[in-house]
C-alpha positions in Angstrom: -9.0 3.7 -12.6 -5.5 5.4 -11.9 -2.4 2.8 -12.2 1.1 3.5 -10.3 4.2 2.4 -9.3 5.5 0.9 -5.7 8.9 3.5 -6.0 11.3 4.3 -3.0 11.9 7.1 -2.3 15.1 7.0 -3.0 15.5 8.7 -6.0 15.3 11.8 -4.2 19.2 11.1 -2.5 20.1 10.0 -6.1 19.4 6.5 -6.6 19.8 5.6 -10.4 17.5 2.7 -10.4 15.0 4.4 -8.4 15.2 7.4 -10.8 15.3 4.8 -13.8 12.4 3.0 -12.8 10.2 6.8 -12.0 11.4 8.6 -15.1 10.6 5.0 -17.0 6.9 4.8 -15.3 6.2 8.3 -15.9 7.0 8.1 -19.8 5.0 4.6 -20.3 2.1 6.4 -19.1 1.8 5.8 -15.1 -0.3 8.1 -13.4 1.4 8.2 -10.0 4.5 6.9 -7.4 3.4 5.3 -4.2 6.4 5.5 -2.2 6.9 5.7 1.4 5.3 8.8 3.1 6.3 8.4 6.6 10.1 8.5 5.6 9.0 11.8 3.6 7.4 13.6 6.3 10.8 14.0 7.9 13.0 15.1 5.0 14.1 18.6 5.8 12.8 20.9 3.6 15.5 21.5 0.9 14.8 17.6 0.5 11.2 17.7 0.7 11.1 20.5 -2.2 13.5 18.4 -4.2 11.3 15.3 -3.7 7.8 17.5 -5.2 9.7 19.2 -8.0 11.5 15.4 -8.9 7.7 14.0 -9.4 6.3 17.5 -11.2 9.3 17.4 -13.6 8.0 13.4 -14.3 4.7 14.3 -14.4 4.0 12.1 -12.4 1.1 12.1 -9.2 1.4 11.0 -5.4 -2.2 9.5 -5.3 -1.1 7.0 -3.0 1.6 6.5 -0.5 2.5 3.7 1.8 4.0 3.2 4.7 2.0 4.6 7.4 4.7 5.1 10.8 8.6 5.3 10.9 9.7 1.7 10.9 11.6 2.4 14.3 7.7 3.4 16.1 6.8 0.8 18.7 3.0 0.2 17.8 2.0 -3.1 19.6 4.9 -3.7 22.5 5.0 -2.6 25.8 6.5 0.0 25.1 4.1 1.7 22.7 3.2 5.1 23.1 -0.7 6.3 21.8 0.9 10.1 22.3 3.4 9.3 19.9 1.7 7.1 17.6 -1.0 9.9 17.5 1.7 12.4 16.6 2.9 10.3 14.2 -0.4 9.4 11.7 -1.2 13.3 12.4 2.2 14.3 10.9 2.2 11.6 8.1 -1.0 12.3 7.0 -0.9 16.1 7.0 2.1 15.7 4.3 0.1 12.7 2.8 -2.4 14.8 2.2 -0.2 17.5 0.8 1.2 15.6 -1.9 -2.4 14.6 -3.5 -2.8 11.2 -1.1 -6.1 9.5 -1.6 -5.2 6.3 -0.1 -1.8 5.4 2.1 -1.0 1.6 2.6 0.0 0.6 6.1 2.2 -1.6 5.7 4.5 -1.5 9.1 5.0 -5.3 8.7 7.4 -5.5 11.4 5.5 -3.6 14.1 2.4 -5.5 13.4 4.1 -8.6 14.4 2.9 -10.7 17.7 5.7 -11.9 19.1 6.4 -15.1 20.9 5.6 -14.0 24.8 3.3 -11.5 23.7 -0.7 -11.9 24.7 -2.6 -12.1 21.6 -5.7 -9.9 23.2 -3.4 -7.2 24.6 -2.2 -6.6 21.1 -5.3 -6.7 19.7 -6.5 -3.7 22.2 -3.3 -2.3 21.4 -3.8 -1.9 17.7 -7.5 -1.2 18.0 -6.6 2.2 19.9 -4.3 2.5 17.4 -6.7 2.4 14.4 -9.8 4.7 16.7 -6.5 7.6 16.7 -5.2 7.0 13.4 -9.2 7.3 11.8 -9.2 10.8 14.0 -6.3 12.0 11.8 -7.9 10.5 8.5 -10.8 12.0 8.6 -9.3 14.9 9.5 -7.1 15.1 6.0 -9.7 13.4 4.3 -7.1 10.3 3.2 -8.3 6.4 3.4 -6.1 4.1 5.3 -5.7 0.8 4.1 -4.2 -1.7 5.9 -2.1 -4.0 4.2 -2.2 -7.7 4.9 1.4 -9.5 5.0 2.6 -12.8 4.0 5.6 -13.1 6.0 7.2 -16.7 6.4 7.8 -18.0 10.1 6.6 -15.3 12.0 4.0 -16.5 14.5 1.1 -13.9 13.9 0.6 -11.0 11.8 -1.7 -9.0 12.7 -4.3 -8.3 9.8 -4.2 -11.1 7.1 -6.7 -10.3 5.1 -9.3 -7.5 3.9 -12.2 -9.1 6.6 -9.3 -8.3 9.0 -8.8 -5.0 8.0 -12.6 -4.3 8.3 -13.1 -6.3 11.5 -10.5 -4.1 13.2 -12.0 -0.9 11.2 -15.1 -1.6 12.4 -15.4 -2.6 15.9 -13.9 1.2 16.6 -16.1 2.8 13.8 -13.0 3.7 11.6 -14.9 4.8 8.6 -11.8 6.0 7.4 -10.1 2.2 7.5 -10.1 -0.5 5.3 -8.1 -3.0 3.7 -5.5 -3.6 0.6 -6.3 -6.3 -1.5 -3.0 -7.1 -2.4 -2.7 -10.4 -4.9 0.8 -11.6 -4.2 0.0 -11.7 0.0 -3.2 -12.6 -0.6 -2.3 -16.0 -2.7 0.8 -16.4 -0.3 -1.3 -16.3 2.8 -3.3 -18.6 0.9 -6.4 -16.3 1.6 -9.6 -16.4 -1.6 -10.7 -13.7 -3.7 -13.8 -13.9 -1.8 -12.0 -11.5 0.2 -12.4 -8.7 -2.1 -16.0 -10.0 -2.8 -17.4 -10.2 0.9 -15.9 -7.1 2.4 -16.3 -4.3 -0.6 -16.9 -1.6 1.3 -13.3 -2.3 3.0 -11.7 -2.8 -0.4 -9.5 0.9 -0.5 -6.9 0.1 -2.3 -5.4 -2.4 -4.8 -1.3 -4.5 -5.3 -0.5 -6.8 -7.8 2.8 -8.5 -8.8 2.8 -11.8 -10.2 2.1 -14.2 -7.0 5.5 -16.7 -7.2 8.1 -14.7 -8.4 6.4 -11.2 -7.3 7.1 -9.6 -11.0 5.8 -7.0 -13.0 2.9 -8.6 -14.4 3.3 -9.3 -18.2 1.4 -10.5 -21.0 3.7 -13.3 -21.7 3.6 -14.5 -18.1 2.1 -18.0 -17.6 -1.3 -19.4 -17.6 -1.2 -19.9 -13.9 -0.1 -16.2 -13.7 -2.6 -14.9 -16.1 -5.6 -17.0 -14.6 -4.7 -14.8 -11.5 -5.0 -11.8 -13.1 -8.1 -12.4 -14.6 -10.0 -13.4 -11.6 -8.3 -10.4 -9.5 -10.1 -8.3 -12.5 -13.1 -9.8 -12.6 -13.7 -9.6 -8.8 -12.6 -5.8 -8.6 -15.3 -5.1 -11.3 -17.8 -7.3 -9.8 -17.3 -4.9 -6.5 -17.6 -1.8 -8.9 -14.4 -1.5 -7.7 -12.9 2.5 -9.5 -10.3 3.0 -7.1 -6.7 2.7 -7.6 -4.3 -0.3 -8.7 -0.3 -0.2 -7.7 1.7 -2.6 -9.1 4.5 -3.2 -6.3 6.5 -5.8 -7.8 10.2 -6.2 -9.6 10.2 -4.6 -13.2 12.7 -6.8 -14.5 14.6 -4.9 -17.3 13.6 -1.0 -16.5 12.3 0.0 -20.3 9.7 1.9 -21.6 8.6 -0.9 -23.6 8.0 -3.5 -20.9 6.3 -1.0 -18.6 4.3 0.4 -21.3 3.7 -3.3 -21.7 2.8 -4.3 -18.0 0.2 -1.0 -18.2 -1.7 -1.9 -21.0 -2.2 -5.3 -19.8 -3.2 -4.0 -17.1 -5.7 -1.1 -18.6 -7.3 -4.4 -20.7 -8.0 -6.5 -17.9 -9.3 -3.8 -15.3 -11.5 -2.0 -18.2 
């Protein structure tokens, strides 16, 4: 398995904790930054440059991105657009796939939403069309799309909730080139089971975890509750044969080599 980093992209425009927290990962032994790729498909090229030379200097890969469309892209609404949405995962994707991209996250959690006044089944359609275009331009780049399900408090739907979602969706559009994040901290906030990962591995593309109350690093002085998470997350990832890749997307706490080093080997014992 291949461990990263959730990291903005930030660093790029000079950010010191976003640089902290790469340079850090990189020299604890992190094999990669997933950061968001849409965002980076529009730097201009004096920033784009900047942005691969920043990671080679680290060392460190771009196996996995997030972040699928610009946040501002209608994808659901009325006034969504298949042109542009098509333009958009071709042009995401193409630089995805660029940067070493195996897997990209969609995450889009606020053009997934179903507003109040919106017809459930309309959006469904929508976002099915949405995923049939979207697999065109995965395949085409040979990257995996995995759709992120989202714990988001007081919103009225979300569309996607859980890795059976993902391959629901995937499926009744044959996007072989679809699937799901199995993503601890949503998962235990949406109060969806581990039998997720279990029933649906051939969806399972991708893998979060933070700690699921206080979405932390995870550490091996965490609590028992926190550790008996961990464990079964493991456990189920091996008992899928699961040899993808694991991002922790989380708050580091205090950005040292030491406690990232720490998280990672953690990490490395349980997934082993």
């Amino acid at each position: 398995m291949k461990f990263g980093y959730c990291i903005g992209y930030n660093f790029v425009e000079g950010n010191e904790n976003s640089m902290a927290l790469l340079e850090v990962a990189a020299k604890a032994g992190f094999d990669y930054v997933e950061t968001q790729i849409a965002t980076v498909a529009n730097f201009e090229k004096e920033k784009y440059d900047k942005f691969k030379q920043i990671l080679k200097d680290n060392n460190m890969g771009c196996d996995a991105g997030m972040q699928l469309f610009p946040p501002d892209l209608p994808l659901i609404t009325d006034d969504a657009d298949i042109e542009l949405i098509k333009m958009h995962a071709d042009k995401t994707l193409s630089v995805a796939e660029e940067l070493g991209n195996k897997v990209l996250v969609f995450g889009n959690g606020g053009q997934r939403w179903v507003r109040p006044g919106m017809d459930d089944d309309i959006s469904y359609e929508r976002f099915q069309r949405l995923i049939e275009a979207v697999n065109v331009s995965a395949r085409k780049y040979d990257v995996k799309i995995a759709i992120e399900p989202l714990n988001f408090k007081g919103e009225r739907y979300m569309l996607v909730r859980s890795v059976k979602d993902a391959a629901d969706v995937a499926n009744s559009v044959s996007a072989d080139y679809v699937g799901g994040v199995c993503d601890l901290f949503h998962h235990r906030g949406l109060g969806v089971s581990l039998d997720d990962m279990t029933n649906n591995p051939e969806k399972v593309f991708h893998l979060h975890i933070a700690s699921p109350g206080a979405r932390m690093m995870p550490m091996p002085d965490d609590d028992e509750a926190s550790m008996r998470d961990y464990e079964e997350f493991a456990q189920r990832a091996k008992q899928i044969g699961y040899k993808g890749m694991l991002s922790i997307e989380a708050d580091p706490g205090e950005i040292t080599v030491e406690r990232l080093g720490s998280s990672l080997e953690l990490l490395k014992k349980l997934f082993a």
